[in-house]
Each structure stands twice: as C-alpha cells, then as structure tokens.
C-alpha positions as CSV (number, residue, x, y, z in Angstrom):
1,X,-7.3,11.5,23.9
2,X,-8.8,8.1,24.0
3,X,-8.1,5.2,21.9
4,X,-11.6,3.5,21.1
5,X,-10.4,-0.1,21.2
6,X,-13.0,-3.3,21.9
7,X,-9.8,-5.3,22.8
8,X,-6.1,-6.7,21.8
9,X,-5.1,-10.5,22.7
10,X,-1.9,-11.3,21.9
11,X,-0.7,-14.7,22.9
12,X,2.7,-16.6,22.3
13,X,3.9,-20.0,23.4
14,X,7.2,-21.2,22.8
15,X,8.0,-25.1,23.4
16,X,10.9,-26.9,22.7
17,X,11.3,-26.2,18.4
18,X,7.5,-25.1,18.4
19,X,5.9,-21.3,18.2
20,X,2.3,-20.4,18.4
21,X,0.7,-17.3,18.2
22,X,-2.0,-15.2,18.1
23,X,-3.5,-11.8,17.2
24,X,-6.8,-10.4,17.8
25,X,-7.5,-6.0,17.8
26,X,-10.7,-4.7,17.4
27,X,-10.0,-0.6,17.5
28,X,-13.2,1.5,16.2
29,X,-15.5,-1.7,15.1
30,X,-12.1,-3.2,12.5
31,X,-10.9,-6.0,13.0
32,X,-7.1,-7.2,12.9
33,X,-6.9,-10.9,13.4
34,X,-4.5,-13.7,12.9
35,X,-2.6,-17.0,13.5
36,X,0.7,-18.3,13.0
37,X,2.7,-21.8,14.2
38,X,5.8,-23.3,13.3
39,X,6.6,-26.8,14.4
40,X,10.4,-26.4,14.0
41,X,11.4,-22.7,13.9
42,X,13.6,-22.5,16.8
43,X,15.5,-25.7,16.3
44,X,19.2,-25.5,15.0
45,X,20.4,-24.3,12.0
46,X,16.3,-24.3,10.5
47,X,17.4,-20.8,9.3
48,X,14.9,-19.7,6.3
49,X,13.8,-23.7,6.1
50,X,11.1,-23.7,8.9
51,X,7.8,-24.2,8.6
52,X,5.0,-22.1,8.4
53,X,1.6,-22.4,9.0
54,X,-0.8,-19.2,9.7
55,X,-4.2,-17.0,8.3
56,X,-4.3,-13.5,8.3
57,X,-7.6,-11.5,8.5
58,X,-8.7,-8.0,8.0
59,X,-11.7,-6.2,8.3
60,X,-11.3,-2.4,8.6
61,X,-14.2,0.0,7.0
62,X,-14.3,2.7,9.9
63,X,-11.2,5.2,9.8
64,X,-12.1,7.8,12.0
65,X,-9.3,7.5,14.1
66,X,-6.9,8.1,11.4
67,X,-8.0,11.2,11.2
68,X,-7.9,12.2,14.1
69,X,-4.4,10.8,14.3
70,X,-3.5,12.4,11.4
71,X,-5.1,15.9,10.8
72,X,-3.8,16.1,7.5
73,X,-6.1,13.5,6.3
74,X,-9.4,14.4,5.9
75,X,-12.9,12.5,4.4
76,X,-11.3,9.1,4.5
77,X,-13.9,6.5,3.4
78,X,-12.8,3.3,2.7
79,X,-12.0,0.1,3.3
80,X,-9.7,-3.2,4.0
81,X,-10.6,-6.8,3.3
82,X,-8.1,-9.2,3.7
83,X,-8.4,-12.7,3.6
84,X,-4.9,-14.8,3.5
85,X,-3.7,-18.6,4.9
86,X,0.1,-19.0,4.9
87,X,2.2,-22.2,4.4
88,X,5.5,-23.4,3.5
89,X,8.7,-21.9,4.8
90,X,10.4,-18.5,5.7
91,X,12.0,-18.6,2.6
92,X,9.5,-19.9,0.3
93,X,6.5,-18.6,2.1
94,X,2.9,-19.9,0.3
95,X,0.4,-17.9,0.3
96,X,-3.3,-18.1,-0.4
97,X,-6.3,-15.6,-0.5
98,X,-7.6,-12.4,-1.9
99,X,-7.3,-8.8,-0.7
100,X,-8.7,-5.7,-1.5
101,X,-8.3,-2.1,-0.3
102,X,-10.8,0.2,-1.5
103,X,-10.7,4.4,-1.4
104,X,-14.2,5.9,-1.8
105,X,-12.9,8.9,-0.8
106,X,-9.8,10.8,1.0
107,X,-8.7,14.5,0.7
108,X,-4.8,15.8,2.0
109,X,-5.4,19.3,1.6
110,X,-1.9,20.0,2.4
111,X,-0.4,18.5,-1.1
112,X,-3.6,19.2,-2.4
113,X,-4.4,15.7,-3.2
114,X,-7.7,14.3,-3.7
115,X,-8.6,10.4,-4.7
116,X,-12.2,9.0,-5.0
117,X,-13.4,5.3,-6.5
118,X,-9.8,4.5,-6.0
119,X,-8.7,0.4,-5.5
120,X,-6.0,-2.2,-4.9
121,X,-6.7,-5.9,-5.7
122,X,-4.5,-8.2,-4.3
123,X,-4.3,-12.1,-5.1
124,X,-2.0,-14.7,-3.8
125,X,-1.7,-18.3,-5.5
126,X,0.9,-20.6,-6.2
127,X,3.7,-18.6,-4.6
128,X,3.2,-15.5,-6.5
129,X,1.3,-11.8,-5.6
130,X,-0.5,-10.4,-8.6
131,X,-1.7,-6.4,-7.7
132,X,-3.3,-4.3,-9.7
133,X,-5.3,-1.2,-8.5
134,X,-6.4,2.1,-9.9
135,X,-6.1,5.9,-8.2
136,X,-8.6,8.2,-9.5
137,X,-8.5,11.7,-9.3
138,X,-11.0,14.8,-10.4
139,X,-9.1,14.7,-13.3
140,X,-7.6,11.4,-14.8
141,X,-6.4,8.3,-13.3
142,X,-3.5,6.1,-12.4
143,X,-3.3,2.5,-13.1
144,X,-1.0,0.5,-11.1
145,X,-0.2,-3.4,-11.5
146,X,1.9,-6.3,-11.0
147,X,3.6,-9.2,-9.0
148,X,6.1,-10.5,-7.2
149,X,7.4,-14.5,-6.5
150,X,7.5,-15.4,-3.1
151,X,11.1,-17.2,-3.8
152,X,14.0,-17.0,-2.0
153,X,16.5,-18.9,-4.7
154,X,14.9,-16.5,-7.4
155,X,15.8,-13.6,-5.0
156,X,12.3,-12.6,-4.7
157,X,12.1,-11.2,-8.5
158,X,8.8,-8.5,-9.0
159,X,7.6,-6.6,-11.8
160,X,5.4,-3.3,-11.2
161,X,3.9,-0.2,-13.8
162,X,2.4,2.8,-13.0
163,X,0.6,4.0,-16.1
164,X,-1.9,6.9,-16.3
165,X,-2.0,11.0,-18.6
166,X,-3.2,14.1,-17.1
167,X,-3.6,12.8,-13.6
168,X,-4.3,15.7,-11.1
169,X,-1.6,15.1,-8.8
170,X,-1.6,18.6,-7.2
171,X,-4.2,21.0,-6.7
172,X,-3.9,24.2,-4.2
173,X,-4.9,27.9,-3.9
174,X,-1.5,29.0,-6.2
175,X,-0.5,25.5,-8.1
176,X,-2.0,22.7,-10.1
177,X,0.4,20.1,-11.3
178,X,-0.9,17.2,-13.7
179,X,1.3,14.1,-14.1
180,X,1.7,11.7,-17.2
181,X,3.7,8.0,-16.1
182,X,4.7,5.1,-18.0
183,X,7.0,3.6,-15.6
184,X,8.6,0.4,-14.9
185,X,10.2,-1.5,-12.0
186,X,11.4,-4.9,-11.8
187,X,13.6,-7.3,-9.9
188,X,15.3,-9.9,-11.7
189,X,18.6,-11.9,-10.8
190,X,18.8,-9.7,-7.6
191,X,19.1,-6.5,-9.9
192,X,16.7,-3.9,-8.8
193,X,15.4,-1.2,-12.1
194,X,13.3,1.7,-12.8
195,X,13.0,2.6,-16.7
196,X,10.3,4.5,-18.2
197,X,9.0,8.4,-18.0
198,X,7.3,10.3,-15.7
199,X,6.1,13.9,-17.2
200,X,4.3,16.6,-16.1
201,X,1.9,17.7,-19.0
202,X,0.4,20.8,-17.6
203,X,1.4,23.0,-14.5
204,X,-0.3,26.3,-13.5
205,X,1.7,28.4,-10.9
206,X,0.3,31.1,-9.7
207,X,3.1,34.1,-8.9
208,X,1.9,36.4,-6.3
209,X,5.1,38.7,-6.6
210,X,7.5,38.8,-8.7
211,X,11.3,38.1,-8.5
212,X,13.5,40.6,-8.5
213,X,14.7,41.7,-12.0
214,X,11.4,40.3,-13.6
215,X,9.7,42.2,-15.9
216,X,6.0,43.4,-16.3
217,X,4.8,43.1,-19.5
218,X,3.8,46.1,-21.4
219,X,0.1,46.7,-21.7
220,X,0.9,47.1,-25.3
C-alpha cells in the first residue's frame, strides 16, 4: 500500500544542558506539528526540575487512512483540533490551550458499535486538564467529564465520571446490549478508585439453537 504523506521533519539538537526540537507530519492533508526546548534538561541531577518550553498543534479532519489501516472501522468522520503551549517543568508541566475531538460519525460493525454527534472538550489552564465530552448513540448517550492537576507533589490527583441510561452499547444480527453508568474514578494521595455502577438495563439475545437439556415451550 502507499502511505499518502506531504512530509515529516523531525529535527533535534542537543548542546551542552540545552534540547531543541521539532515536529512537523502532514499525512492525508492533517497536520501534526510541534516544538519543544529545554535550556537545562540534560545538566546533572535536573531530574523532573528542567525546564520546559514547547506548543503542540493539531489539525486532523481527513481519516481515510484509518480505515484503511483498520478495516474494522468504517464511516469515520471527524475531527482533531488541538491547540496547546507548554511551560514550566517535567514535573510541574504548565499547560495552556483548548482541544477538541469531534465524532460526526464512526461505525465498528464487529462490536456492533455505532457513535454519531459525539465530542471531547479539552481545556488546560493554571496547571489543571478539565474534559468533558459526550458519546451518542442511536439510542441514548454517554456523558463523560473531568480533570486532572498537572502536579507532581500532589501525585498527579484526577477525578473522572461516566454518566449516561439506555445507551446502545451493542447492536448485532443476534444481540443488543444497552448500558446504564454512574461511575467514578479518582486519584487522590496517590490512591487510585473506581466506585459507582455500571448496569445493563435491557439485553436481547437472540438463541439460534438451543442447549442441550433446554426445553421448548409448549404451544399450550
């Protein structure tokens, strides 16, 4: 096969404590491009405490080439918009800038899975990631939200929920599977949990033969 790419640069220099370096890939018309330096991150015993300084761009709205990678995929349209600048240090990375991933459509006809007017809003500011998105379905929807601090000496505490009823999870020839969530995880004090429920409301399952030992009912 052939990869449709416009062009990758990728350029490093290393000089004494100092790193620079840069990314640019264009592959089917999206963009991948960014920038990173750090005046001191190779000097001794930095560790975690070097500096950053960088901007991260994405542009992506033509996925054809996922699908073709991945034939289980199929009607992907979409799209990635990232905007990000990134300072401070390794360990207490700040980062700026919005995001947003965006599902107008994608069908995995191998789990059955189907997603339309589905989105993920990212936004970075003062050292913390706020997300909160929304995954629709034929039949109900899943809301998804929360954030994390970019902290090292609050051991990177984050707080996430997935909330939604009757979301069409599954939906083949033989089974159709709804789901119901009201789930929790967090991060805190280096403790990682997962509380809430997850149920499934409705399932049809269709038998095409029977066990053994089952019973047909009586026409009576």
């Amino acid at each position: 096969g052939i990869l449709p790419h416009e062009g990758m640069k990728i350029t490093l220099k290393a000089f004494e404590d100092a790193l620079d370096a840069d990314l640019h890939l264009s592959v089917n018309s999206n963009i991948v491009s960014g920038h990173l330096q750090s005046p001191n991150l190779f000097k001794k015993d930095i560790g975690g405490r070097a500096k950053l300084k960088g901007r991260l761009l994405v542009d992506a709205k033509n996925f054809d080439l996922v699908e073709a990678l991945v034939p289980d995929v199929k009607g992907l349209n979409g799209a990635i918009d990232l905007n990000f600048t990134i300072l401070g240090t390794i360990e207490a990375p700040d980062i700026k800038g919005r995001g947003q991933v965006t599902i107008g459509h994608v069908l995995i006809p191998a789990i059955g899975l189907d997603l339309s007017e589905t989105n993920f809003d990212i936004l970075a500011e003062n050292k913390e990631l706020t997300l909160k998105g929304k995954l629709k379905s034929p039949e109900g929807s899943m809301l998804l939200a929360g954030n994390a601090t970019l902290d090292k000496e609050q051991n990177w505490p984050a707080r996430f929920t997935l909330k939604g009823s009757d979301f069409r999870l599954v939906s083949l020839p033989d089974i159709t599977i709804f789901l119901s969530s009201d789930i929790l995880f967090e991060k805190k004090d280096g403790l990682m949990s997962l509380t809430g429920k997850a149920t499934i409301p409705t399932a049809d399952i269709l038998l095409r033969e029977l066990p053994p030992g089952s019973q047909t009912a009586s026409p009576d």
